[in-house]
LUMDOSE-865874 format. One record per residue (C-alpha): x, y, z. Coordinates in steps of 0.02 Angstrom, whole numbers, plus 50000, padded with zeros to 5 digits. Layout:
! residues N
XYZ/...
END
This chain:
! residues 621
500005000050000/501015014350065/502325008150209/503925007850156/505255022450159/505855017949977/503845020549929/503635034450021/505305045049939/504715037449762/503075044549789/503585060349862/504855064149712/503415056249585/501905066149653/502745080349759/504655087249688/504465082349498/504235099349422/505745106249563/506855093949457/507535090849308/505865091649183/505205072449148/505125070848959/503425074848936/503515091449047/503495103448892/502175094448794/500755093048957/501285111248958/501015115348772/499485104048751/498375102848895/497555116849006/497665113549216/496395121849330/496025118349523/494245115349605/493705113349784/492345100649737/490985098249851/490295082849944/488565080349980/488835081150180/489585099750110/491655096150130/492365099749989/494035089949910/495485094949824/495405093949639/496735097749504/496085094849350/497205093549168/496245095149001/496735091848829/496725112048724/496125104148579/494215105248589/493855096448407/493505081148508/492765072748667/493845064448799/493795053948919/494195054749103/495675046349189/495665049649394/496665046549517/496185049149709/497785050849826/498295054350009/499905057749940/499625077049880/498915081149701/500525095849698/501245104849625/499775116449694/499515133949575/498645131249392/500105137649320/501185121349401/501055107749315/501455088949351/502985083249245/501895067349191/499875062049183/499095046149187/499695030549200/501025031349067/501485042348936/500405032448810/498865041648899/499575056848871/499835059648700/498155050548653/497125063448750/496205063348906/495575071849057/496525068649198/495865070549371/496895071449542/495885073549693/496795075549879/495465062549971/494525069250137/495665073350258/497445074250178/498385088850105/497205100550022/495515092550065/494145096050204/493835085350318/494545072850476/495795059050377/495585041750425/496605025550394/495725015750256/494105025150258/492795012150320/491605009450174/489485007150200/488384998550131/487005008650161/486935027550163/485555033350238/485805053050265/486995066150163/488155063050326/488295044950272/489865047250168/491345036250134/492545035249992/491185028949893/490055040849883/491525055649872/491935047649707/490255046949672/490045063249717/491735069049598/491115060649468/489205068049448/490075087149476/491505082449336/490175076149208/489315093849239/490495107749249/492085100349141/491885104748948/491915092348811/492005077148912/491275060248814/490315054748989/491485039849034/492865037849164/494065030449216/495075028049390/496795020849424/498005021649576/499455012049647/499635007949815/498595018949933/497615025449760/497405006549726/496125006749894/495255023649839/495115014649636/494344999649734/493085009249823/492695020149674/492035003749610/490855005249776/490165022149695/489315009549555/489375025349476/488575021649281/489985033649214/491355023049290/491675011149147/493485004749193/494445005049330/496184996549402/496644995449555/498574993049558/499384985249717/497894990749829/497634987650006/496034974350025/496434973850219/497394983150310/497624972750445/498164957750313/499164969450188/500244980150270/499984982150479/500114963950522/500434949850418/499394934050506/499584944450690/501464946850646/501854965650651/502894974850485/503964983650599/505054991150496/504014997150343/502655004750484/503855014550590/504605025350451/503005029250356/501845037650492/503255049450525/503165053750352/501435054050325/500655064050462/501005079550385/499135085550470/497885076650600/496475088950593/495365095850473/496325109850406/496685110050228/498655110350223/500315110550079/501415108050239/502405091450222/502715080250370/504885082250413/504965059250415/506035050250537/508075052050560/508835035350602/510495042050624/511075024050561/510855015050402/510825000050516/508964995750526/509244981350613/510384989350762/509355001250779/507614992250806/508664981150922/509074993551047/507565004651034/506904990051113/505174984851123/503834992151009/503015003051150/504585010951150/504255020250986/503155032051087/504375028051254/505775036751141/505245045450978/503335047350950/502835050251122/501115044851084/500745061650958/500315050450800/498535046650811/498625033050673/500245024450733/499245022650907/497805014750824/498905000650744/499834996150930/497964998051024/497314984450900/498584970050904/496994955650872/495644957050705/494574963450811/493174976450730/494314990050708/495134981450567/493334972150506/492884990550464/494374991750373/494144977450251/493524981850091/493444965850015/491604960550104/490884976849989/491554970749822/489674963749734/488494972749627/490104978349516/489684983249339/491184992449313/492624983049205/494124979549311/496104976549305/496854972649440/498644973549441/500044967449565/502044959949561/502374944149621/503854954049733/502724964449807/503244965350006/501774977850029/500274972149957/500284956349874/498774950149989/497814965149914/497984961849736/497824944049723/496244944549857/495314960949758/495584950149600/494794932749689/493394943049751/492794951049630/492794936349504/491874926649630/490614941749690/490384946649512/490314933149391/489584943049230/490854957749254/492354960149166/493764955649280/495624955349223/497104949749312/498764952749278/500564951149393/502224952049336/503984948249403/503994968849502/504224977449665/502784987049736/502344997349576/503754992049493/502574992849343/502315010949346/504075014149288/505735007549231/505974991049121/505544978949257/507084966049205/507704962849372/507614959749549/509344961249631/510304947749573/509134940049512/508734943649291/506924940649215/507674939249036/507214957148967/505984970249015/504364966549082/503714984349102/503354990248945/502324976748872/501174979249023/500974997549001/500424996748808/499844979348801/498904977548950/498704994749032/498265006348904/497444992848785/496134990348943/495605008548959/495845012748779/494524998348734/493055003848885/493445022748880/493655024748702/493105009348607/494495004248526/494734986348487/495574973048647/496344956348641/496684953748806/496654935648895/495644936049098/497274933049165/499034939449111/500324930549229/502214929449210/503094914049259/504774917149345/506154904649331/505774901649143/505344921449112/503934920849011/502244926248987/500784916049029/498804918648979/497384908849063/495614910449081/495624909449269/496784911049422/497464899449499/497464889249327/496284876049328/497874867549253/498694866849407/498294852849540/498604852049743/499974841949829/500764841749971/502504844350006/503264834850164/504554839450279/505624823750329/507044820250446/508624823250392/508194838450305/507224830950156/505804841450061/504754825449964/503164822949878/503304806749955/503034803750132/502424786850167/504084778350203/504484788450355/503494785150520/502974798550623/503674805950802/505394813250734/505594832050737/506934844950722/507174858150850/508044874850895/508304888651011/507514902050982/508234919151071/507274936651023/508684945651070/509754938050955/508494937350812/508814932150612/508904944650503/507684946650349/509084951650251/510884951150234/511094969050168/511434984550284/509684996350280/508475002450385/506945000950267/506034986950208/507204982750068/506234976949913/507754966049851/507464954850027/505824947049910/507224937049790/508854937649875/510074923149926/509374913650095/511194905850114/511614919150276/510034911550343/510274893150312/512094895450409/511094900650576/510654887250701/508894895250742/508484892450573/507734873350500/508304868950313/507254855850199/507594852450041/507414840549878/508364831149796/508944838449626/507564839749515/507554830249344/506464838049248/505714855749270/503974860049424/502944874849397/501964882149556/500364890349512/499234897049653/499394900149821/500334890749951/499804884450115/501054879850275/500454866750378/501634864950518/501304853250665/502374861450796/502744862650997/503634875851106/504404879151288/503574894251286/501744901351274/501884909051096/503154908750942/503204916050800/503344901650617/503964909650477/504064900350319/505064903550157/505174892849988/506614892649907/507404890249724/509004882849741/510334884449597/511374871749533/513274873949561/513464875649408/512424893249374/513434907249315/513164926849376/512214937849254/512364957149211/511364961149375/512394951249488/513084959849635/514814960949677/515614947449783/513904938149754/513774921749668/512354911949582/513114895249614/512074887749736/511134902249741/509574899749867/508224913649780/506674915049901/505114912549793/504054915549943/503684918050118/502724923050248/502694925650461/501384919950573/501124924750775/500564906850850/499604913050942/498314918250816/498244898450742/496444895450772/495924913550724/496724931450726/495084939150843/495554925050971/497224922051019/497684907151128/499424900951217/500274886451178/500504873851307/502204871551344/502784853651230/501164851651172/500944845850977/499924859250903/499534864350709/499974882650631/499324882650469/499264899250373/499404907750191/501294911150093/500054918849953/500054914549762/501664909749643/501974906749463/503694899049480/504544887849375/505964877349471/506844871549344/507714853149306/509404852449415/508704864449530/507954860949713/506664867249803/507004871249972/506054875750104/506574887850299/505824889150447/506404899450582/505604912850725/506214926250702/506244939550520/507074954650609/506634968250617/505334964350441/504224958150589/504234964650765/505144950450901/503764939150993/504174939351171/503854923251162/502634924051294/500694924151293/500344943551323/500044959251221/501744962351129/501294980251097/501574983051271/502744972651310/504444976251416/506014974951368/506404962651492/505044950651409/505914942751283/506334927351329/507134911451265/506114895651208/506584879451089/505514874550971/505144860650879/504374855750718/503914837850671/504324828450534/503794812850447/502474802850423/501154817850374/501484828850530/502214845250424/501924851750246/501614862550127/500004861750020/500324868249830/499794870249659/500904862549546/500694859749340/501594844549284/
END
């Protein structure tokens, strides 16, 4: 959605600093061919919002609308400012349309009280019944009216934090709203970017509030919010001796961030994040929909893949389309999209999305031109190529289950081994694994592919794997953990990560880093934390009983990986992701409010053989 520090800056130079730079390369023509002017639209409960609005000074022809609803700042502010690029891409640009950027309630230059993924309604009862719904309804009915030489269609598209506000502008069920995509959106919050399965992202939270409270009332403001000084690169030293998470207001926010608060006061799914789930409104949809995401997404992955399920499942006679490619949060947007650190998808992968897919999706519902586009444009990583189906996951694709065995062994095959053996280790908070190898203090976006080797080396971490592969697997869907596990504590965190592990043999390519080698490279596919505690359901946690067997099973989220022949696949399981998830204290209590002096030691073990632990997936033969 909108947590990391390398979002926020890329956002903040994208949406903020462009025109104080050196001019993008369609600066001069936005200038010489379209006309900007700024509204203060009103809502029907009488706020009014933010709106810059950029249109096209030929008027031999009707246009379209393209909008894009943002708690990131419309700016520059002043019609005679203009953004250094429009739309999506600058294919949307020099076809011609009306583009739309609208500060949402409560940020920037907006009326009204801001508040964390606006809870949507399904009933509005009384003008005062408003949500981000009916303020795009709203936008919508006063744009059709007042802006000249519109052709009465729009269109809404947003990345990240937009990707919420294009989801709920599908809530509108506006008739004008013809297309929308919502592009790495938040479904919820509690699943996408606060918590992932009652784990909390630690270090891609405590960064961003800093940056984003900028304002906290309801006065319209341009000030921008000063961020957070580390004084360290070291993300992981410094988490470590700031201590336990209360000590983020102990120390540095002393408790004057009201949405910071809100995420520590709500550890458990309890109603405060229900509210904040926008997937239970997605039905009645008539709009046509792409929703967009990249496999490497550490933000919101949940979010795209989960909008996308929902809606083809709520809404079975509406256009849906699907498409994910090998990128970063947004990675899309901009650049070629070849890489992931070390780790090359065999060309660009950008491009072909932005004309093929993108712009051939709102060019066919805004402006009728002709589209050959498949339900589902996926690409496979590990043979780098693009792959069409009719649904997702691809009926193609069947379930098995992946064992865990003694000795380290990662099988199909589990019926030789008899059950009661299990591997264990000690797990110490205050000593906890790293989620990367690099030096940073931000959520890293390179972590989602990069070598697991400093992680296999650790004791407290558990290594399966398979034996070398002799012919190529493909994983298609999503991937399920189902650990059978046992503690000396009264909680634990299990965090799982799949692995493609190269032959020997494998030889660096141009993206390699330095003093980094592909030989026996172990690329993480996929992972994902849980908090044990939340095993039978995140609104109820419960302790584990000291040695007692119990189950964790939980999500890793969708793949489309091929491991290829004379490859392995391996799979890790460890406790601790520092500081990518806060530290369990490894006791039953609220960790929000934990002391330092909580964190406590604990061995755990996870059991092997004979059915106890594996991993349910999709694979195509």
């Amino acid at each position: 959605m909108k947590k990391t520090l390398f979002t926020c800056l890329w956002l903040a130079i994208t949406v903020i600093s462009v025109y104080a730079q050196t001019p993008p390369p369609d600066a001069e023509y936005i200038k010489a061919n379209y006309q900007k002017y700024e509204y203060q639209i009103p809502m029907r409960d009488g706020k009014k919002l933010f709106t810059s609005v950029y249109v096209p000074k030929d008027k031999s022809k009707k246009y379209p609308f393209m909008m894009d609803r943002t708690p990131y700042s419309v700016a520059p502010y002043g019609t005679d400012l203009y953004k250094g690029s429009l739309g999506p891409s600058p294919a949307f640009v020099h076809d011609g349309f009306i583009f739309v950027y609208q500060d949402v309630r409560g940020r920037w230059m907006s009326e009204g009280v801001y508040e964390e993924m606006t809870p949507e309604k399904e009933v509005h009862k009384t003008k005062n019944d408003v949500d981000e719904g009916t303020d795009t309804y709203d936008t919508i009915n006063w744009l059709l009216k007042n802006i000249p030489n519109n052709n009465g269609k729009v269109g809404v598209w947003g990345i990240s934090y937009p990707g919420f506000y294009t989801t709920t502008a599908l809530l509108s069920r506006h008739p004008a709203l013809v297309a929308a995509s919502p592009q790495a959106p938040i479904a919820d919050l509690y699943r996408d970017d606060a918590f992932h399965n009652g784990a909390f992202m630690l270090v891609a939270n405590f960064g961003f509030y800093s940056f984003f409270t900028n304002r906290q009332d309801d006065k319209p403001t341009q000030r921008r919010a000063p961020g957070f000084d580390f004084g360290t690169e070291d993300g992981y030293d410094f988490f470590l001796k700031m201590g336990s998470v209360k000590n983020t207001n102990d120390k540095y926010y002393k408790d004057t961030i009201r949405l910071w608060n809100e995420m520590l006061d709500h550890p458990n799914y309890d109603q405060h994040w229900k509210d904040r789930n926008v997937l239970t409104h997605l039905h009645d949809i008539k709009t046509a929909v792409l929703v967009t995401g990249g496999w490497y997404d550490a933000e919101d992955l949940y979010g795209a893949i989960n909008t996308y399920k929902t809606l083809v499942k709520e809404n079975p006679k509406t256009p849906v389309y699907f498409a994910m490619g090998p990128w970063v949060h947004g990675g899309w947007a901009r650049g070629d999209g070849d890489h992931l650190g070390d780790v090359d998808f065999g060309g660009p992968t950008g491009p072909f999305y932005r004309e093929k897919i993108e712009f051939a999706f709102f060019s066919h519902y805004l402006k009728g031109t002709d589209l050959n586009l498949a339900p589902v444009s996926v690409f496979e990583t590990g043979t780098n190529q693009w792959k069409n189906y009719n649904t997702w996951p691809a009926k193609e694709a069947t379930e098995k289950s992946l064992y865990l065995l003694p000795g380290g062994k990662l099988s199909f095959d589990a019926s030789a081994v008899t059950k009661g053996s299990f591997d264990e280790f000690v797990s110490d908070p205050n000593k906890p694994v790293p989620f990367t190898n690099d030096i940073t203090n931000d959520m890293k976006r390179e972590y989602m592919t990069g070598d697991q080797r400093f992680a296999a080396r650790r004791p407290d971490v558990l290594t399966y794997q398979t034996d070398v592969l002799d012919k190529d697997m493909t994983i298609a869907g999503n991937i399920w953990a189902n650990l059978k596990v046992s503690t000396t504590g009264t909680d634990a965190d299990w965090v799982v990560k799949v692995i493609d592990v190269y032959p020997d043999s494998a030889k660096n390519n141009k993206w390699t880093g330095k003093e980094v080698y592909l030989s026996g490279y172990q690329q993480m596919v996929r992972s994902e934390a849980m908090r044990g505690k939340y095993r039978n359901g995140f609104d109820k946690p419960e302790p584990f009983v000291p040695g007692q067997v119990s189950p964790v099973n939980f999500e890793l989220q969708d793949v489309l990986h091929t491991f290829k022949k004379g490859h392995r696949l391996m799979v890790q399981v460890q406790s601790t992701w520092f500081p990518l998830t806060d530290r369990n204290t490894q006791q039953f209590q609220d960790i929000m409010k934990a002391k330092d002096t909580d964190f406590k030691k604990a061995t755990h073990r996870v059991y092997t053989g004979g059915g106890n632990s594996l991993l349910k997936v999709r694979v195509i033969e």
